[in-house]
PDBQT receptor file of N, H, CA, C and O in Angstrom, charges set to zero:
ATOM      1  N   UNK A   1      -5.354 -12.087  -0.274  1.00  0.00    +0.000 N 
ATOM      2  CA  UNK A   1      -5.182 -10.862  -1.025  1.00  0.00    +0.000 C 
ATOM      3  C   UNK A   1      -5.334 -11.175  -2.516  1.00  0.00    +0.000 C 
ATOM      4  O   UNK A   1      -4.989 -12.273  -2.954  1.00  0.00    +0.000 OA
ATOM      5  N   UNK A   2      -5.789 -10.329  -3.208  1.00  0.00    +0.000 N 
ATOM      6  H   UNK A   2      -6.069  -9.437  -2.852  1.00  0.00    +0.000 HD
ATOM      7  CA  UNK A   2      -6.526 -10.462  -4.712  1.00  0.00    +0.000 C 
ATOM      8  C   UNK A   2      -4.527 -10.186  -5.591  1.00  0.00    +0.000 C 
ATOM      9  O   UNK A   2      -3.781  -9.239  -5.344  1.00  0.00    +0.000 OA
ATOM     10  N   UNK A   3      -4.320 -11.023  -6.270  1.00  0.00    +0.000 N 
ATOM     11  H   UNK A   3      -4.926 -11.792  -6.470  1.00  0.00    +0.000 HD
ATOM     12  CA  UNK A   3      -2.917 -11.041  -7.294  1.00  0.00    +0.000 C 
ATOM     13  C   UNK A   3      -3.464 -10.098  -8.139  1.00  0.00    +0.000 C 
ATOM     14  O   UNK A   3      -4.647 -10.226  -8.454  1.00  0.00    +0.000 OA
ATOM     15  N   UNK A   4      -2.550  -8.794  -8.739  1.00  0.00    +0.000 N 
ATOM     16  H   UNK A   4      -1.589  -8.690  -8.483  1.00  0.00    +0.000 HD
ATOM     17  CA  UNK A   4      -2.748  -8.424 -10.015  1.00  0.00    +0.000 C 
ATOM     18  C   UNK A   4      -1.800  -8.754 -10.654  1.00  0.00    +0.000 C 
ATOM     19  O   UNK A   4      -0.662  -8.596 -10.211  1.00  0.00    +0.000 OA
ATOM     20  N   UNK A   5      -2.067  -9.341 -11.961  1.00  0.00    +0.000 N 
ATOM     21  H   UNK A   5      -2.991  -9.468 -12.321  1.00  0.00    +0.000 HD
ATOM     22  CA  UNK A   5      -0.990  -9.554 -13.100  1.00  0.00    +0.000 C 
ATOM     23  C   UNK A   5      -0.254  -8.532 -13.440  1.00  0.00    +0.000 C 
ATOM     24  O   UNK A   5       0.970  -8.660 -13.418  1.00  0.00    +0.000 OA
ATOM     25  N   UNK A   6      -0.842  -7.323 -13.818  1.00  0.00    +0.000 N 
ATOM     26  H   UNK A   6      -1.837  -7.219 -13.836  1.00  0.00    +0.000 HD
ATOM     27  CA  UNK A   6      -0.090  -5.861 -14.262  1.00  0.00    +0.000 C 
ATOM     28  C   UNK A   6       0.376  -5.108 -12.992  1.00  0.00    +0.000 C 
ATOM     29  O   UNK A   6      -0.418  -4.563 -12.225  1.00  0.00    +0.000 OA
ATOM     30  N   UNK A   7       1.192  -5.112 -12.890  1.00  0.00    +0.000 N 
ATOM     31  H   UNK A   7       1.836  -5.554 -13.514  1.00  0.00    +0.000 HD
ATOM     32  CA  UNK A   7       1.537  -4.056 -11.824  1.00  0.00    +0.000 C 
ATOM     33  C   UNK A   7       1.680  -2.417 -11.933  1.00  0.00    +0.000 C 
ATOM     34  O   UNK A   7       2.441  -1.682 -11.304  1.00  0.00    +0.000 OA
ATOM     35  N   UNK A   8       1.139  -2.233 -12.486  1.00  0.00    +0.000 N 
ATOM     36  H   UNK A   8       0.520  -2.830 -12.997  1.00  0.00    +0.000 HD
ATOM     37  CA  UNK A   8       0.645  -0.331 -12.540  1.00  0.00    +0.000 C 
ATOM     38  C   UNK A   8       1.600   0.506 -11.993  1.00  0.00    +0.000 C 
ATOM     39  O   UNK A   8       2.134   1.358 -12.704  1.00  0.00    +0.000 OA
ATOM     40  N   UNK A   9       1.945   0.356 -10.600  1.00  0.00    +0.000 N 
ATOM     41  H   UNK A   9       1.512  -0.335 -10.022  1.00  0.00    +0.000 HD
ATOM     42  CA  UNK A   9       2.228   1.303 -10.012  1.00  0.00    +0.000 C 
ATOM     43  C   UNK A   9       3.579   0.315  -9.283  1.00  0.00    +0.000 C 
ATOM     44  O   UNK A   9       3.860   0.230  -8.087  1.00  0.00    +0.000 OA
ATOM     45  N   UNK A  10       3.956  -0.061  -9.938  1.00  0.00    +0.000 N 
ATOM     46  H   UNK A  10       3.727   0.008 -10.909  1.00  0.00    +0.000 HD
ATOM     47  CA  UNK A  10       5.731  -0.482 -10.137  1.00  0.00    +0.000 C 
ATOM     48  C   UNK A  10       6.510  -0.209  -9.401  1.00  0.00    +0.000 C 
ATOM     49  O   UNK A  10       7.007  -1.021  -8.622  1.00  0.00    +0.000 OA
ATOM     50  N   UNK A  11       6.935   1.492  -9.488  1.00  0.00    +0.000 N 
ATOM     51  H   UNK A  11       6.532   2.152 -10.121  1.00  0.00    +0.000 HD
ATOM     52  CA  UNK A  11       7.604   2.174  -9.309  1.00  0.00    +0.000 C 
ATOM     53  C   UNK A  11       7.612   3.369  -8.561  1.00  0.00    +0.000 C 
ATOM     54  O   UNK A  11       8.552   4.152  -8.422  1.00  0.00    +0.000 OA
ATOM     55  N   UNK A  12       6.125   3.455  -7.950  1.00  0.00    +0.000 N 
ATOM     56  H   UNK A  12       5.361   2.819  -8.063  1.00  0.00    +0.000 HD
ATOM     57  CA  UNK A  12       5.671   4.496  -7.041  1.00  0.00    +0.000 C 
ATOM     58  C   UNK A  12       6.017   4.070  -5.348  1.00  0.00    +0.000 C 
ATOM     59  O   UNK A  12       6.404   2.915  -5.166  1.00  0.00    +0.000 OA
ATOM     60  N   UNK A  13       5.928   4.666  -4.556  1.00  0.00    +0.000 N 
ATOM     61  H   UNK A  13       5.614   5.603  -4.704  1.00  0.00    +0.000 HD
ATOM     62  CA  UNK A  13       6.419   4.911  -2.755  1.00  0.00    +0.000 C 
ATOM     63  C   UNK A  13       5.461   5.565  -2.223  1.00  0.00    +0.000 C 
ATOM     64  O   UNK A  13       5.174   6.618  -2.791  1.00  0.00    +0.000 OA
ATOM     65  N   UNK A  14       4.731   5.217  -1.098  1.00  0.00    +0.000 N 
ATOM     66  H   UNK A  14       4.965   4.361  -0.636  1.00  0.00    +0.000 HD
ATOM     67  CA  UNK A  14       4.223   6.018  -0.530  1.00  0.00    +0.000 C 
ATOM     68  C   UNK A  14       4.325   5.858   1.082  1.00  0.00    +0.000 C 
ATOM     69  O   UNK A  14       4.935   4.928   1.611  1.00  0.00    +0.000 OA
ATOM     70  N   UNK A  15       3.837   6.600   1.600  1.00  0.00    +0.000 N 
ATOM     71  H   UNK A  15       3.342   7.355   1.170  1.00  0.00    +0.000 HD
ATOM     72  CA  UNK A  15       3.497   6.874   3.677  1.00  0.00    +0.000 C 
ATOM     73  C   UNK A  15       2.149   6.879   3.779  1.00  0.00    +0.000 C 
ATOM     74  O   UNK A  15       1.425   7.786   3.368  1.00  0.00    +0.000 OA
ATOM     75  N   UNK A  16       1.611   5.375   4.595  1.00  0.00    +0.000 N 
ATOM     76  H   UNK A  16       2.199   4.638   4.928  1.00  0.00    +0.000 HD
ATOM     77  CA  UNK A  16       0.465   5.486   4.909  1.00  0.00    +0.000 C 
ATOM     78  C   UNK A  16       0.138   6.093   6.008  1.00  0.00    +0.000 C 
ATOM     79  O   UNK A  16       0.497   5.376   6.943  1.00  0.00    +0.000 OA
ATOM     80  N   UNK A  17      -0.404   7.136   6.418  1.00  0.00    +0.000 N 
ATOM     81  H   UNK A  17      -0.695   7.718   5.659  1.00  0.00    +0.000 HD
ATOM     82  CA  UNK A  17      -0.743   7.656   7.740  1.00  0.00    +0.000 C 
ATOM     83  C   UNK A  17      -2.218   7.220   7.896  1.00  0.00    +0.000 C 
ATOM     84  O   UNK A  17      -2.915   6.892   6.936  1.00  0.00    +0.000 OA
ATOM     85  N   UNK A  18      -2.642   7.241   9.182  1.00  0.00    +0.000 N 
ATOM     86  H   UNK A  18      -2.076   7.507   9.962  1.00  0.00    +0.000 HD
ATOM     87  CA  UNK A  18      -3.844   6.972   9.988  1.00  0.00    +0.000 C 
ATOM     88  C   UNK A  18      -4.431   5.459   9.284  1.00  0.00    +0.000 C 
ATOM     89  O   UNK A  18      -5.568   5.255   8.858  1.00  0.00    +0.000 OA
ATOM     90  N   UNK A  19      -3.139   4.390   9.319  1.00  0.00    +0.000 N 
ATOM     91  H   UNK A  19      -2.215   4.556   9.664  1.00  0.00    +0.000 HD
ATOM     92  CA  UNK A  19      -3.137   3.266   8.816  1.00  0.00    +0.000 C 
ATOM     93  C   UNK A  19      -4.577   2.542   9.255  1.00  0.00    +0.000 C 
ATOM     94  O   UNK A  19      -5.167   2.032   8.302  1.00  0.00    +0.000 OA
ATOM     95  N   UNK A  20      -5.121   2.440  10.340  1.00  0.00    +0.000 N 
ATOM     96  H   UNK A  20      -4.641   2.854  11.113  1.00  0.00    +0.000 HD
ATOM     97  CA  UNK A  20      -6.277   1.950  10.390  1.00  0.00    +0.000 C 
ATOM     98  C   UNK A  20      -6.283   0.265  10.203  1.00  0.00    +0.000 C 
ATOM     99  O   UNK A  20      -5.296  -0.328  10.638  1.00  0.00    +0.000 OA
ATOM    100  N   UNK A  21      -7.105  -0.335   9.720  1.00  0.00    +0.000 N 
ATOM    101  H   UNK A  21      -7.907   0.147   9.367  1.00  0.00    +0.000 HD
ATOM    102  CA  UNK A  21      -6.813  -1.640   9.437  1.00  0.00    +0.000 C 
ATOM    103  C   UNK A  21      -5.930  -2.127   8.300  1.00  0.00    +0.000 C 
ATOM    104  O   UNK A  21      -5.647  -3.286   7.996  1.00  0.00    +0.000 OA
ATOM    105  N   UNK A  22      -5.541  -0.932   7.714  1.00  0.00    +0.000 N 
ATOM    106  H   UNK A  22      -5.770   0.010   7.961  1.00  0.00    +0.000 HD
ATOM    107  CA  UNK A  22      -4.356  -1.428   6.418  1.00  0.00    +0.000 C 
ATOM    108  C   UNK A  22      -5.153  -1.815   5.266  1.00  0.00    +0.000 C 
ATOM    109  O   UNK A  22      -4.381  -2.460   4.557  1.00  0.00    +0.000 OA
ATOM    110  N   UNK A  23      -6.464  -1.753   4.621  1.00  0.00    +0.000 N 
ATOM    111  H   UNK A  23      -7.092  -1.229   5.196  1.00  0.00    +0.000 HD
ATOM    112  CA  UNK A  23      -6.943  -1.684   3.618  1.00  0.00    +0.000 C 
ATOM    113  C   UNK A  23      -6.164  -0.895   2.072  1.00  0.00    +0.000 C 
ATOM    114  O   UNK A  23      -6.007  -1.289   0.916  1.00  0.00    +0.000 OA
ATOM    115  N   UNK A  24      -5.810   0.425   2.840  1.00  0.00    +0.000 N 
ATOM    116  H   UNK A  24      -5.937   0.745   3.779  1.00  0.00    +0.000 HD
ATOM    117  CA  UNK A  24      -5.414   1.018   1.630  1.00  0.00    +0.000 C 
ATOM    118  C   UNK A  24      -3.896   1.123   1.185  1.00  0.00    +0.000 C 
ATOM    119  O   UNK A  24      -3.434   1.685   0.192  1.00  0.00    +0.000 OA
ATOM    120  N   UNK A  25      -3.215   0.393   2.246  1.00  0.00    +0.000 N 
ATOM    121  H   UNK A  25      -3.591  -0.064   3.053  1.00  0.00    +0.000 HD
ATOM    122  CA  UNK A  25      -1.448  -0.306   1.919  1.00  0.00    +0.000 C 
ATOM    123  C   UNK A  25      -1.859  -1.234   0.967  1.00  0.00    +0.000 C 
ATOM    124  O   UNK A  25      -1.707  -1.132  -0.251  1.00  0.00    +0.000 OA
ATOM    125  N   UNK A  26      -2.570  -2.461   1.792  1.00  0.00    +0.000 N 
ATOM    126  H   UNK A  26      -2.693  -2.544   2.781  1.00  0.00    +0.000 HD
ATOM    127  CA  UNK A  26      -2.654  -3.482   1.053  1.00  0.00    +0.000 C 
ATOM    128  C   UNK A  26      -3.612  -3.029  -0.837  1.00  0.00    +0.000 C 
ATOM    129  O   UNK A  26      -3.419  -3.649  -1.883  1.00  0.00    +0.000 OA
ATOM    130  N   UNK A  27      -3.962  -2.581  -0.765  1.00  0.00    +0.000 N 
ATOM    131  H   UNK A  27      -4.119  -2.077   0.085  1.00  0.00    +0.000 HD
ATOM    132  CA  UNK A  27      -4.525  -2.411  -2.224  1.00  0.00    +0.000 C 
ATOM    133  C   UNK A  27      -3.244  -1.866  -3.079  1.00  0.00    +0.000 C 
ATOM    134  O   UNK A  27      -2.770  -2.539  -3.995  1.00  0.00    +0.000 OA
ATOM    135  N   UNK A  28      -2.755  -0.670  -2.726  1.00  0.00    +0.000 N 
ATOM    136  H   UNK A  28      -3.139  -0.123  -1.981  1.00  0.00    +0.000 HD
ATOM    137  CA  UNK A  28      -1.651  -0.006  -3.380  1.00  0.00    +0.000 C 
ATOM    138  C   UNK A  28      -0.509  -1.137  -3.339  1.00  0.00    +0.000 C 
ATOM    139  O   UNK A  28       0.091  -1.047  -4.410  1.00  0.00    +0.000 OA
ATOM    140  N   UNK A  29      -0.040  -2.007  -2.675  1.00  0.00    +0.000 N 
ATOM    141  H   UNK A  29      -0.528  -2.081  -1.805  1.00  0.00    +0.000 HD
ATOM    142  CA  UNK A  29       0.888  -2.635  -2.645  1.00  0.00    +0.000 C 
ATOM    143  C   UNK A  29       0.354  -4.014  -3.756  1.00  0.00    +0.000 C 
ATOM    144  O   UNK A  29       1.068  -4.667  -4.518  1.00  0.00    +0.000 OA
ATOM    145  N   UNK A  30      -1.155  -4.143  -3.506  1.00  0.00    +0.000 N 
ATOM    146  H   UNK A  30      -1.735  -3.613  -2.888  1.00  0.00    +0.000 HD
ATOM    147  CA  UNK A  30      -0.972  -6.050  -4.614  1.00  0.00    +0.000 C 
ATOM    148  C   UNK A  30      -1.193  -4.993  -6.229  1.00  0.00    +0.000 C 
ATOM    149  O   UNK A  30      -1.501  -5.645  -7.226  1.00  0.00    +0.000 OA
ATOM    150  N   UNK A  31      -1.053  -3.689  -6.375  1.00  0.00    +0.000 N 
ATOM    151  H   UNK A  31      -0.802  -3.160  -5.564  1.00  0.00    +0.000 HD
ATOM    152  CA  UNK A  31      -0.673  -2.705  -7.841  1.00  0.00    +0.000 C 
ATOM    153  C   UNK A  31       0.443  -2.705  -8.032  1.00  0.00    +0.000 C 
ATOM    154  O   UNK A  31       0.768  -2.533  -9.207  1.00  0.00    +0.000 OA
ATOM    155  N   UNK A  32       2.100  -2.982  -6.505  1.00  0.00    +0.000 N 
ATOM    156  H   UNK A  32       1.837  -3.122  -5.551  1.00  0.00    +0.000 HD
ATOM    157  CA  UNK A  32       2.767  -2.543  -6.977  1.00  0.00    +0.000 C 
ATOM    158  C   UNK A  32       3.993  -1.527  -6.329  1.00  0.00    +0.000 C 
ATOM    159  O   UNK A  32       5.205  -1.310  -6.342  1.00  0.00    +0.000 OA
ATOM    160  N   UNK A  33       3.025  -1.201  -5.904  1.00  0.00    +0.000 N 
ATOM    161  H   UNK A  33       2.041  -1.377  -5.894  1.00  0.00    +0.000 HD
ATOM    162  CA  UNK A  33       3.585   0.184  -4.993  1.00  0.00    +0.000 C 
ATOM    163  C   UNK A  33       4.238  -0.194  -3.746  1.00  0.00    +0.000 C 
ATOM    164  O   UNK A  33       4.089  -1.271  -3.170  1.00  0.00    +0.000 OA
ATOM    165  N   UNK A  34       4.770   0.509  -3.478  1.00  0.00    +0.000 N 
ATOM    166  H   UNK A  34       4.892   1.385  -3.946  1.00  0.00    +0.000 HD
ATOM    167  CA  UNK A  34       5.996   0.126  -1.889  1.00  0.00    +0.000 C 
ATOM    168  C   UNK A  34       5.736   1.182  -1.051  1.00  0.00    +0.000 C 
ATOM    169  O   UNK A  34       5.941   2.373  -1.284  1.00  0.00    +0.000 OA
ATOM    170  N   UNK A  35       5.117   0.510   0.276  1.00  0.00    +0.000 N 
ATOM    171  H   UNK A  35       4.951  -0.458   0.465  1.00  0.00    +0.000 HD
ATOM    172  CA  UNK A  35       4.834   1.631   1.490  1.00  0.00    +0.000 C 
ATOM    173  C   UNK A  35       6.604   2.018   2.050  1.00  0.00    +0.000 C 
ATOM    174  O   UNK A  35       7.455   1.133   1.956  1.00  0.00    +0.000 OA
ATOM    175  N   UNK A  36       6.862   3.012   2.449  1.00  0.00    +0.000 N 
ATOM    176  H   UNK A  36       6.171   3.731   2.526  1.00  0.00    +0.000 HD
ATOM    177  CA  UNK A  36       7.952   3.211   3.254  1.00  0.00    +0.000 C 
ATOM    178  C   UNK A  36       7.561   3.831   4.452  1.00  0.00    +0.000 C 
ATOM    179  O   UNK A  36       8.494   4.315   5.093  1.00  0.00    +0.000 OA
ATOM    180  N   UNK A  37       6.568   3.935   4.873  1.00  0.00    +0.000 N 
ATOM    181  H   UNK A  37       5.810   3.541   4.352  1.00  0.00    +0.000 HD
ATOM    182  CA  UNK A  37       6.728   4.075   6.547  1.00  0.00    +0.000 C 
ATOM    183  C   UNK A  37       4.618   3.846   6.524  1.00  0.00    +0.000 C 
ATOM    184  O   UNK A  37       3.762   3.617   5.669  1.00  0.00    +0.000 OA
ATOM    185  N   UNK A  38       4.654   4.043   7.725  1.00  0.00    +0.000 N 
ATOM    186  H   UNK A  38       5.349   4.229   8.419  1.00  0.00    +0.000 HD
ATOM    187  CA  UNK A  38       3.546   3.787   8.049  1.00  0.00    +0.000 C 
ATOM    188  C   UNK A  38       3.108   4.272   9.455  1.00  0.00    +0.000 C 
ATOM    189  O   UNK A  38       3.979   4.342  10.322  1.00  0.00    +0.000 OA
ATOM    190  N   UNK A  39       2.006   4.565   9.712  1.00  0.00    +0.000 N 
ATOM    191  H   UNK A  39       1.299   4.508   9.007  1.00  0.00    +0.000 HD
ATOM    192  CA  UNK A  39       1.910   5.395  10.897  1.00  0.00    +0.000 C 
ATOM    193  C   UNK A  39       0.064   5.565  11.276  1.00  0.00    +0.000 C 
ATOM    194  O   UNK A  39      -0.885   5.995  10.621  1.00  0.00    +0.000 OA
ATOM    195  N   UNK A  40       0.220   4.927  12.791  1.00  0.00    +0.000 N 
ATOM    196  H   UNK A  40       0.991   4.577  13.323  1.00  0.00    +0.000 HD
ATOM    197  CA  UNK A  40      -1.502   4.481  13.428  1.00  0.00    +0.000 C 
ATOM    198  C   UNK A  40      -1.187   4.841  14.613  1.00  0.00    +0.000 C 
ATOM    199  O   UNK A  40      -0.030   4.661  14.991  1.00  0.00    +0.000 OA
ATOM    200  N   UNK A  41      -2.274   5.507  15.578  1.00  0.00    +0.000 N 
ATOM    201  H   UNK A  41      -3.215   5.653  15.271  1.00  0.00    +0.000 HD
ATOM    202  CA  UNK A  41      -2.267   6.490  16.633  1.00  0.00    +0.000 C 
ATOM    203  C   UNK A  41      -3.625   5.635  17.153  1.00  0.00    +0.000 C 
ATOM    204  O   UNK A  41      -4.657   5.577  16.483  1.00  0.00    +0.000 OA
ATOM    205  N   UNK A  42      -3.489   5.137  18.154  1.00  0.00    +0.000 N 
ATOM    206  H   UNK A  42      -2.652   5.184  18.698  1.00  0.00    +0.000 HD
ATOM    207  CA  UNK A  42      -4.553   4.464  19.226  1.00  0.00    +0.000 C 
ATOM    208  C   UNK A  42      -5.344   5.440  20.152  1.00  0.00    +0.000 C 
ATOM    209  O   UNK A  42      -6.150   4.997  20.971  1.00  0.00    +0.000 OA
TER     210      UNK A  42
């Protein structure tokens, strides 16, 4: 996973739905951000 020095989005939360391979947790999270739930349907 790519380190960012600045963390941008610090202080933001989000719910990933139709998680998929987790691309777009993992981006929002190495900014910063904290998933609180998460949710993938097979």
């Amino acid at each position: 996973m790519i380190e960012i020095k600045h963390k941008a989005l610090k202080n933001i939360k989000f719910i990933d739905l139709f998680a998929g391979i987790g691309a777009f947790r993992m981006a929002l999270e190495s900014f910063g951000a904290k998933c609180v739930f998460s949710s993938e349907w097979n």
